[in-house]
LOBALO-296584 format. One record per residue (C-alpha): residue number from 1; residue in three letters; x, y, z. Coordinates in steps of 0.5 Angstrom, whole numbers, plus 2048, in hexadecimal, padded with zeros to 3 digits. Example, Ala and Ser with C-alpha at 12.3 -4.5 7.8 and 13.67 -1.06 7.14 Angstrom:
# LOBALO-296584
> 1	ALA	819	7F7	810;
> 2	SER	81B	7FE	80E;
This chain:
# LOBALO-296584
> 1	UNK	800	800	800;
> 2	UNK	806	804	801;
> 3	UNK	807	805	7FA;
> 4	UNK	801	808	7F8;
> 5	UNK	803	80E	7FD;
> 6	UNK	808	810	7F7;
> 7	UNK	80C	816	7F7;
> 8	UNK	808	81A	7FB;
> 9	UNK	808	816	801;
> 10	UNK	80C	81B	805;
> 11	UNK	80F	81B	80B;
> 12	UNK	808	81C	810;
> 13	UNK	805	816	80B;
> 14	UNK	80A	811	80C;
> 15	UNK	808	80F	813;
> 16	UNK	800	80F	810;
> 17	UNK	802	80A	80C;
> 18	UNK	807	806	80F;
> 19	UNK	801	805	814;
> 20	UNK	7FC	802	80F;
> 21	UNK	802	7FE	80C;
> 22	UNK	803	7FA	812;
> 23	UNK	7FB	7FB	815;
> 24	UNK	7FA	7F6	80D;
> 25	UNK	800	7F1	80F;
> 26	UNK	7FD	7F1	815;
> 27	UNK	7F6	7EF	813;
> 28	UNK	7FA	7EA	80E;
> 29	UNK	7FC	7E6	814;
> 30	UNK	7F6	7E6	817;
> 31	UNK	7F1	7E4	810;
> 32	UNK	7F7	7DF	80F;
> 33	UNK	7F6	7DC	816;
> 34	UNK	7EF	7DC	815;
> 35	UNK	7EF	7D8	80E;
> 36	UNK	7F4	7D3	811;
> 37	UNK	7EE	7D1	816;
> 38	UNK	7E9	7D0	80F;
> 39	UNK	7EA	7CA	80B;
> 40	UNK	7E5	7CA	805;
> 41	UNK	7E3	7D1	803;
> 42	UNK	7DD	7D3	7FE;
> 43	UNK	7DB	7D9	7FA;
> 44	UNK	7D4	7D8	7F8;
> 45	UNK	7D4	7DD	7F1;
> 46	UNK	7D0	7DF	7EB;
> 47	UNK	7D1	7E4	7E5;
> 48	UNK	7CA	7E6	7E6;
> 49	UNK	7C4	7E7	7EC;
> 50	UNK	7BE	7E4	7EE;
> 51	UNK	7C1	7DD	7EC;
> 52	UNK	7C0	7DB	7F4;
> 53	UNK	7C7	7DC	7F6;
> 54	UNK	7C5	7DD	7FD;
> 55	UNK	7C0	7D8	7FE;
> 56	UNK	7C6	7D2	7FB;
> 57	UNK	7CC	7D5	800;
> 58	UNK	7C7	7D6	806;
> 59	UNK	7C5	7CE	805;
> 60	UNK	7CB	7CC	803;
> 61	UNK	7CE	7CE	80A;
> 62	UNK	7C8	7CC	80D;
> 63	UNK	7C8	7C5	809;
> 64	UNK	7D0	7C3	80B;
> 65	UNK	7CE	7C6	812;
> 66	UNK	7C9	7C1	813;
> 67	UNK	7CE	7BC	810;
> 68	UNK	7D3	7BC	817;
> 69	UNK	7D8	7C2	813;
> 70	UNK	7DA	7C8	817;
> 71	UNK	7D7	7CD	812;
> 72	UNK	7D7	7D6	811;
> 73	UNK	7D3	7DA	80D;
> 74	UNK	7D6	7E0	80C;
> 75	UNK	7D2	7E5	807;
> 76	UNK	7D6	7EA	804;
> 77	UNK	7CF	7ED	7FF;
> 78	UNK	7D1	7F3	803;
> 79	UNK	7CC	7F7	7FF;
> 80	UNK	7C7	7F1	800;
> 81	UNK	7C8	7ED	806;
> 82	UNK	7C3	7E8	807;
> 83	UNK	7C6	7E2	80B;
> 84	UNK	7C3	7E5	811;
> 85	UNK	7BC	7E5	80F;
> 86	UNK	7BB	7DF	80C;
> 87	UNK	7BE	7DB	812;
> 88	UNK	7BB	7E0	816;
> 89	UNK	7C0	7E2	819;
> 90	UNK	7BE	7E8	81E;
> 91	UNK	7C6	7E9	822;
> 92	UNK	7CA	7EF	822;
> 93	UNK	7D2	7F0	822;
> 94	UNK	7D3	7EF	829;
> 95	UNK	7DB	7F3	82A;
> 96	UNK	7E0	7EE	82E;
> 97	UNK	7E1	7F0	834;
> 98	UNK	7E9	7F0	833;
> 99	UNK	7EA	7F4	82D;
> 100	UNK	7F0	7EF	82B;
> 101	UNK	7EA	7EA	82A;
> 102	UNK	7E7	7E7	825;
> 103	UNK	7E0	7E9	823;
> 104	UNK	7DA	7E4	824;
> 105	UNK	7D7	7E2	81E;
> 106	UNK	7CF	7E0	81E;
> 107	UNK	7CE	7D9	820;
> 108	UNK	7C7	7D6	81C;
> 109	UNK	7CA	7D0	821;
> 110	UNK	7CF	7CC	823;
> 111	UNK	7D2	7CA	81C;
> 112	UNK	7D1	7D1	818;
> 113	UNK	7D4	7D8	81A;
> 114	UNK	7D1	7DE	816;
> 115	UNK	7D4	7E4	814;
> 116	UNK	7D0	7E9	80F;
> 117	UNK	7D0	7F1	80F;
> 118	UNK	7C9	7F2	812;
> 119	UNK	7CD	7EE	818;
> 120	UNK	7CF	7F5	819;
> 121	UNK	7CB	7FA	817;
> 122	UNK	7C6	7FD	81D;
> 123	UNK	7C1	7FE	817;
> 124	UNK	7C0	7F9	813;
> 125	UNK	7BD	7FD	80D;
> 126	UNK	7C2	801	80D;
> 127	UNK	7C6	802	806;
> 128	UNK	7CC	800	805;
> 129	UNK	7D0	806	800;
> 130	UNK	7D7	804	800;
> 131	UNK	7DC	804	7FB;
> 132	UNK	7E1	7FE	7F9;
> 133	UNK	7E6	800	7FE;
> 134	UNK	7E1	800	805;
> 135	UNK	7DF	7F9	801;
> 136	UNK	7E6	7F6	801;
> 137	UNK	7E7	7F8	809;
> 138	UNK	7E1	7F5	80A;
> 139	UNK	7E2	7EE	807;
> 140	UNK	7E9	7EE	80A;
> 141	UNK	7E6	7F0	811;
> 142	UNK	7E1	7EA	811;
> 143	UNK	7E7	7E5	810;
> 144	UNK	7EB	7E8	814;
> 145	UNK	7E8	7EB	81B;
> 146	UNK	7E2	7E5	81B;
> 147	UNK	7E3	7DF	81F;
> 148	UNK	7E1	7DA	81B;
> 149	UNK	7E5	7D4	81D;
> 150	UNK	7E7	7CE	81A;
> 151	UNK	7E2	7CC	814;
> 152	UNK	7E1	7C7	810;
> 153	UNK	7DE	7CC	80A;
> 154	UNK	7DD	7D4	80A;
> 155	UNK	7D7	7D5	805;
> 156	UNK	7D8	7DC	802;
> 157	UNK	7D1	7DF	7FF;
> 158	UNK	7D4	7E5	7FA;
> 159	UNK	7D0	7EA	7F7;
> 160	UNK	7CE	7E9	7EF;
> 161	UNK	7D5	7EB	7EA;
> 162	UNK	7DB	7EC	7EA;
> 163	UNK	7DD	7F1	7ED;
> 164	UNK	7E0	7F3	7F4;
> 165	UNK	7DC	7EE	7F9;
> 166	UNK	7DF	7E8	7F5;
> 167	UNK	7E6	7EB	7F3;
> 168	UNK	7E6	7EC	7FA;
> 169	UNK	7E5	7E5	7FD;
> 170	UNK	7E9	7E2	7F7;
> 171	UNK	7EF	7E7	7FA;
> 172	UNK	7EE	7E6	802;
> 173	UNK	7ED	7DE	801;
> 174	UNK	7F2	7DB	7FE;
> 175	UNK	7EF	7D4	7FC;
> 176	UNK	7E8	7D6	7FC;
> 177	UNK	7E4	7D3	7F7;
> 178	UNK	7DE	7D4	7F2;
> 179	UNK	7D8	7D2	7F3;
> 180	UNK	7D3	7D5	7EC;
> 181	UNK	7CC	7D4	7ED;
> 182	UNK	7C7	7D7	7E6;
> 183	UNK	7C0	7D6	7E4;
> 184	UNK	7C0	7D2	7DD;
> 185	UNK	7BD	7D8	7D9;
> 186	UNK	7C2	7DB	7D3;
> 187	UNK	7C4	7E1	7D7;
> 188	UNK	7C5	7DE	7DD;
> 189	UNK	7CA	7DA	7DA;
> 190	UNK	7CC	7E0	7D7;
> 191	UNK	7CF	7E3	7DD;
> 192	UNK	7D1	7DC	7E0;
> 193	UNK	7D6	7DC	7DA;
> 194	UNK	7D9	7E2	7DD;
> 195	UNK	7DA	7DF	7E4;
> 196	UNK	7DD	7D9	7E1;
> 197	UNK	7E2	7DE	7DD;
> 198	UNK	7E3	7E2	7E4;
> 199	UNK	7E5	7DC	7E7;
> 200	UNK	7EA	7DA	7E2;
> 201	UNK	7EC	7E1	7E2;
> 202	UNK	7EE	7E1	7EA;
> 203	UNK	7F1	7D9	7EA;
> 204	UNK	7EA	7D7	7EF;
> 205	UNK	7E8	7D0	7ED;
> 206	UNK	7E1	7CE	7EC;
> 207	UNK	7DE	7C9	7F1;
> 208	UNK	7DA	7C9	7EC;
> 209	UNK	7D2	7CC	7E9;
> 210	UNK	7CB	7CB	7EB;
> 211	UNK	7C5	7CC	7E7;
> 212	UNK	7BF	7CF	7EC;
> 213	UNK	7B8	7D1	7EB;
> 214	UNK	7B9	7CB	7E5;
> 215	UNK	7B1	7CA	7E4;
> 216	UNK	7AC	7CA	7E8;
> 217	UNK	7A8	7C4	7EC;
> 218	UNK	7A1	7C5	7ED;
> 219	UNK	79E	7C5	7F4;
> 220	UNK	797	7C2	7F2;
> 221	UNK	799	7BD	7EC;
> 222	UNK	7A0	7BC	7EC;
> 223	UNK	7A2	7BD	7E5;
> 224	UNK	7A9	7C1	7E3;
> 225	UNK	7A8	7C8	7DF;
> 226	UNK	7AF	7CB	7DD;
> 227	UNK	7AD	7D2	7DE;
> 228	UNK	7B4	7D4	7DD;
> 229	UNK	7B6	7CF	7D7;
> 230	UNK	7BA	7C9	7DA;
> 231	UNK	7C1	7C6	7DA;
> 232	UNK	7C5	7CD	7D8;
> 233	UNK	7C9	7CD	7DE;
> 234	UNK	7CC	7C5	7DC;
> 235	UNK	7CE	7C7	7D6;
> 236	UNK	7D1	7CE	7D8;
> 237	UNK	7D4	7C8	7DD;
> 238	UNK	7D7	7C4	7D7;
> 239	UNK	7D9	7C9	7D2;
> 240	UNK	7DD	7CC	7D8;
> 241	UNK	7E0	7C5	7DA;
> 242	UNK	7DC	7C6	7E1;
> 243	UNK	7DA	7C2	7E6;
> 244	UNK	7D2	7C2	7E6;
> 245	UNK	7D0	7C1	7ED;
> 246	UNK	7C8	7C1	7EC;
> 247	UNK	7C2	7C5	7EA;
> 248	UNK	7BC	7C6	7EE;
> 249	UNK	7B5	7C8	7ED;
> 250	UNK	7B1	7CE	7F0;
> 251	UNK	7AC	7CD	7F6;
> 252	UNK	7A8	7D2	7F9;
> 253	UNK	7AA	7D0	800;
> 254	UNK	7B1	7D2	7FE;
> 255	UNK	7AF	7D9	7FE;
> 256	UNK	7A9	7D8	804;
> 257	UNK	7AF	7D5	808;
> 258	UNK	7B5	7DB	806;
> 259	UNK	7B0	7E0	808;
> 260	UNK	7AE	7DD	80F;
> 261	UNK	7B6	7DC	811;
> 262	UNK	7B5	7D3	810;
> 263	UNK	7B9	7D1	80A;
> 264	UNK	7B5	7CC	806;
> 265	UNK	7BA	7C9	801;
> 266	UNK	7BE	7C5	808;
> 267	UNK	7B8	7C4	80B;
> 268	UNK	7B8	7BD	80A;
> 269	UNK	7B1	7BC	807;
> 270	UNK	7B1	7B8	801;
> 271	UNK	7AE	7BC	7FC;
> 272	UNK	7B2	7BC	7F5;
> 273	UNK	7B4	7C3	7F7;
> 274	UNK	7B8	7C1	7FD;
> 275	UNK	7BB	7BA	7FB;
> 276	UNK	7BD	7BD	7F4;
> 277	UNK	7C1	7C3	7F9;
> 278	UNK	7C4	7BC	7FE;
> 279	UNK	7C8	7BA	7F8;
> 280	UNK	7CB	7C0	7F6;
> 281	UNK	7CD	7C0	7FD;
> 282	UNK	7D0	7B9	7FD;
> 283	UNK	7D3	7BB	7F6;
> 284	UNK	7D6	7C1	7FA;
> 285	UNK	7D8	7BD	800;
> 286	UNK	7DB	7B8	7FC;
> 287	UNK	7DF	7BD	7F8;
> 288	UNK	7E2	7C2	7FE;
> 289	UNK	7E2	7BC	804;
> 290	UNK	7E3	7BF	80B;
> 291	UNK	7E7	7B9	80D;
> 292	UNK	7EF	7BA	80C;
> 293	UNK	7F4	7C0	80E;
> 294	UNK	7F3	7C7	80D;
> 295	UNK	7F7	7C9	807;
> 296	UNK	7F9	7D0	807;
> 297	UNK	7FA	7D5	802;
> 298	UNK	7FC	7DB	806;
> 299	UNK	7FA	7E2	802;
> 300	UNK	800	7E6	800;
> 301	UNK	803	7EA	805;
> 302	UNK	802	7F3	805;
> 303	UNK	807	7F6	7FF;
> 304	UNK	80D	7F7	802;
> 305	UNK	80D	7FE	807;
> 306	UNK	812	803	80A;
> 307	UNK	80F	801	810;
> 308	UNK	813	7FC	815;
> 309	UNK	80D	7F8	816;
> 310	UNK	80D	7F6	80E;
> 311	UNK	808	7F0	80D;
> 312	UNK	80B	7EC	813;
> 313	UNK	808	7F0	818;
> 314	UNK	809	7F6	81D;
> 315	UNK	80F	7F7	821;
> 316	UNK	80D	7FD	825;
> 317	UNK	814	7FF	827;
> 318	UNK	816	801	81F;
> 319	UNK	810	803	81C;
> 320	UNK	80B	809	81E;
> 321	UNK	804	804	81D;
């Protein structure tokens, strides 16, 4: 970060940056101690909203929850958190009482630990009117100050695109991998085809593609209307060289369900919804297994600064951070 200061950094705005050098080695440190902890990390993306993102990460972490696995959600829409709605989640931040610790996630129960902005806001319906820099630290906060613990999978639910929030988790969490979910119509797989591309462009490898919304059971005689076509999100799969992890079909319950906080798709009910939605779950499991060592793959380190602290954290006796 030092060297964006240039020229003009003068004597007085030395220290300023030698400050905001060492606090990014810091937080580095803790990002990397926290993702050591983290086995399986997943980011639940697509190139186009109103595919149902959403509703496939909060199942997914409720599914492998609900499977004996240590699980966290962590929301990072940040101008569109749902997660605590939709598990009706009603907490808010509760500050350490040392300043040196961590900070408690929301806990949904005693597998699944919670973190979305709405966490902290005193006003839920408030806007959040932030430009990329403010998003950046955000995300890094929510990896670095939060308690997560040791975990089989962290979920991360991301907003629609490609811009900062997937960037972001792409560069603050090394050895995260996509999880792309799409609706079957052509414009849907339009904008998925830039989420694949984003990923190849960023060195994130794809756990794999889900096709939601993938017709429509009737409740009263059963029979399957492909409302939004069907089978585009496989063939994308294939012409890609993807794994296809599954389609699911719509069911009101599931929008009955996100609406009162009670997540229909890992209900457990056996309806053609939920079972479609378990296989994708064991697709899931079976790709990213919770077992084994967790492999760390640490962040690069801040760019190198003037400050003694450099990217090896503070020395308090020669740096004035």
């Amino acid at each position: 970060m030092s060297s964006s200061c240039g020229s003009s950094c003068g004597s007085n705005q030395q220290g300023t940056c030698g400050s905001a050098d060492a606090h990014l080695a810091q937080q580095d440190i803790a990002i990397n101690r926290s993702l050591g902890k983290i086995r399986n990390k997943i980011l639940v993306m697509s190139g186009k909203g109103g595919v149902g993102k959403s509703t496939v990460a909060v199942n997914l972490a409720l599914a492998l929850a609900g499977r004996g696995h240590k699980v966290g959600l962590m929301d990072v829409d940040l101008h569109g958190p749902d997660i605590c709605r939709m598990l009706d989640l009603k907490g808010t931040l509760k500050p350490p009482q040392n300043p040196a610790d961590l900070v408690p996630p929301l806990v949904y129960n005693d597998r699944l630990k919670v973190v979305s902005l709405e966490y902290m806001m005193k006003n839920r319906d408030d806007a959040i009117i932030w430009r990329g820099p403010l998003k950046i630290q955000a995300i890094r906060q929510f990896v670095a100050d939060m308690d997560w613990g040791e975990l089989d999978y962290l979920i991360v639910d991301a907003p629609p695109g490609t811009g900062d929030e997937p960037l972001s988790v792409a560069q603050t969490i090394p050895g995260v991998q996509a999880l792309v979910v799409t609706t079957p119509q052509a414009v849907a797989l339009a904008d998925v085809r830039k989420s694949i591309n984003f990923c190849k462009t960023v060195e994130m490898p794809i756990v794999g593609v889900v096709e939601n919304m993938s017709g429509f059971v009737c409740p009263h005689c059963g029979e399957t209307v492909d409302i939004f076509s069907s089978g585009g999100g496989e063939k994308t799969a294939r012409e890609f060289d993807l794994p296809f992890l599954g389609r699911v079909p719509m069911d009101p319950r599931v929008v009955i369900a996100g609406d009162s906080g009670r997540p229909y798709l890992s209900s457990g009910e056996k309806t053609p919804a939920t079972e479609a939605f378990a296989k994708v779950v064991e697709a899931v499991e079976k790709r990213l297994p919770p077992q084994g060592s967790v492999t760390l793959n640490t962040i690069n380190p801040a760019t190198e600064s003037s400050c003694a602290c450099g990217s090896g954290g503070c020395n308090p006796d020669s740096c004035d951070c």
